[in-house]
C-alpha positions as CSV (number, residue, x, y, z in Angstrom):
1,X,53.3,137.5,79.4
2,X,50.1,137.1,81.1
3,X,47.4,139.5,79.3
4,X,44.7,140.5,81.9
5,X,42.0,141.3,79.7
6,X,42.0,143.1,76.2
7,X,39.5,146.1,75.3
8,X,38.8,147.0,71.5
9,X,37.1,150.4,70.9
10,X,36.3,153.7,68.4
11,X,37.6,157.0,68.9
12,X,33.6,157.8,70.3
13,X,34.7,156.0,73.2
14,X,32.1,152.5,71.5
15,X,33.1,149.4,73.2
16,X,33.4,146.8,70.2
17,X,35.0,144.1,71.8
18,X,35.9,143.0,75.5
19,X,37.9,139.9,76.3
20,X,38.8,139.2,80.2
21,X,41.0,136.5,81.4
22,X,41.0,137.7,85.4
23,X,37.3,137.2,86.6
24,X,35.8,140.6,88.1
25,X,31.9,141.5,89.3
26,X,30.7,142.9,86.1
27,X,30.2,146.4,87.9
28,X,34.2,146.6,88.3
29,X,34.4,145.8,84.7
30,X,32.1,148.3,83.3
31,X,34.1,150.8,85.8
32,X,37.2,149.2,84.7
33,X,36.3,149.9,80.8
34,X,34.9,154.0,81.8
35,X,38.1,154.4,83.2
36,X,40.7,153.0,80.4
37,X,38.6,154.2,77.7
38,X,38.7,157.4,79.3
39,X,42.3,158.0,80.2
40,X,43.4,156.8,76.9
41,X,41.1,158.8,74.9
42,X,42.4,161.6,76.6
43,X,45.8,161.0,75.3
44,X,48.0,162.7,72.9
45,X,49.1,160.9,69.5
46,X,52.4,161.5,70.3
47,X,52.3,160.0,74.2
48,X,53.9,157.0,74.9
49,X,51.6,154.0,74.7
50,X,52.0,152.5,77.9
51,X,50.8,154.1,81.3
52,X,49.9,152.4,84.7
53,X,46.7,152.1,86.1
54,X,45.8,150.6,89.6
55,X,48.5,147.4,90.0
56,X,48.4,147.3,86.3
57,X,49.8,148.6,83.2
58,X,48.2,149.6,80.1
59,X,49.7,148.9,77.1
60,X,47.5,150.3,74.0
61,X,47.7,151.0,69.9
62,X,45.4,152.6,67.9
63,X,45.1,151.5,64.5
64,X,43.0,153.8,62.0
65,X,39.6,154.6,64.5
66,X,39.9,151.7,66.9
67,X,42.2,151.4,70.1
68,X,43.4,147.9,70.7
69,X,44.3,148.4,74.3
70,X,45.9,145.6,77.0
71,X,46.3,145.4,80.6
72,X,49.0,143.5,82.0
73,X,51.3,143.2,85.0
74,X,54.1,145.6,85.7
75,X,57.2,143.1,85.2
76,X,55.3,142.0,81.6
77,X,57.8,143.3,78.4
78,X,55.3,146.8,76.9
79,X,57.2,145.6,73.5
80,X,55.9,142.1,73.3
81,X,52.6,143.2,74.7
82,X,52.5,145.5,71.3
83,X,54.0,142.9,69.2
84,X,50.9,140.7,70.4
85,X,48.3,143.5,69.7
86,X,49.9,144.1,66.5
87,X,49.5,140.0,65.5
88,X,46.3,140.1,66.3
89,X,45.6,143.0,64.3
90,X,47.9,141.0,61.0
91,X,45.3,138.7,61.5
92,X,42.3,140.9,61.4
93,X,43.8,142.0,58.1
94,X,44.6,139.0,57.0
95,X,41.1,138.0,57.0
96,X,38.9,141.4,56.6
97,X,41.4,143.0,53.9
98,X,42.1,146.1,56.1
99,X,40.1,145.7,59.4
100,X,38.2,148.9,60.6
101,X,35.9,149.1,63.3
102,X,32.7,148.6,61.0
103,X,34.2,144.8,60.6
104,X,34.7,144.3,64.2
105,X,31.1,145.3,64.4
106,X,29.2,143.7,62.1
107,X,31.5,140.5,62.4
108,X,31.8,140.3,66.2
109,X,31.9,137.0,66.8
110,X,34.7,136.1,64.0
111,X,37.2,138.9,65.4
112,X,36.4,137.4,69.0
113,X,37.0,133.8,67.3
114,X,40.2,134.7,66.0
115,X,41.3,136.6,69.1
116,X,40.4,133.4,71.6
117,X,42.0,131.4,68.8
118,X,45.0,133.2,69.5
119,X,45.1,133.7,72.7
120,X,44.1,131.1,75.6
121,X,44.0,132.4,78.7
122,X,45.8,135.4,78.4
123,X,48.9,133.8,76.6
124,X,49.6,133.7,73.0
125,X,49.0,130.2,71.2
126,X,49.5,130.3,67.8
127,X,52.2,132.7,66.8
128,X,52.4,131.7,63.3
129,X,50.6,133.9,60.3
């Protein structure tokens, strides 16, 4: 399961953390993030949390006000790409009590520690809690 590049953001449609393991010009990323931001903003609670965009799909959870949101390739499992977003999240938890975008903002760098801690290169590491 090779994760393209993550995207954590509010329900304002705030960017609060950004983590890309496929290089792109940083004017296809900001594009990249208007666009997926956008189309799954736009979506219904009760939609299915998978959709595809370009050659890619979009795998995405929303937990309380923030959007934890994947992009991987078509043949990738949506359920393990959800069981990954959700371990990452147990681990936020774990360590802010019960995340919420505040904590991702005022402790950046620790959420982004823990999520490259995590995952290396768009593959999980360390599975264990």
């Amino acid at each position: 399961e090779m994760m393209h590049f993550m995207l954590l953001f509010g329900r304002q449609g705030k960017l609060r953390l950004q983590k890309w393991n496929v290089s792109y010009p940083e004017k296809i990323k900001k594009r990249f993030m208007r666009e997926i931001m956008s189309l799954v903003l736009s979506r219904k609670p009760k939609m299915c949390s998978f959709l595809e965009w370009k050659d890619l799909k979009i795998v995405y959870r929303r937990y309380a006000s923030l959007y934890f949101c994947a992009a991987v390739d078509f043949d990738d499992n949506e359920l393990i790409i959800l069981e990954i977003i959700h371990r990452y999240v147990e681990l936020l938890d774990k360590y802010f009590g019960s995340v919420c975008e505040l904590d991702i903002i005022f402790n950046y760098e620790k959420a982004y520690f823990m999520l490259d801690e995590f995952m290396l290169a768009g593959e999980v590491q360390e599975t264990s809690k």
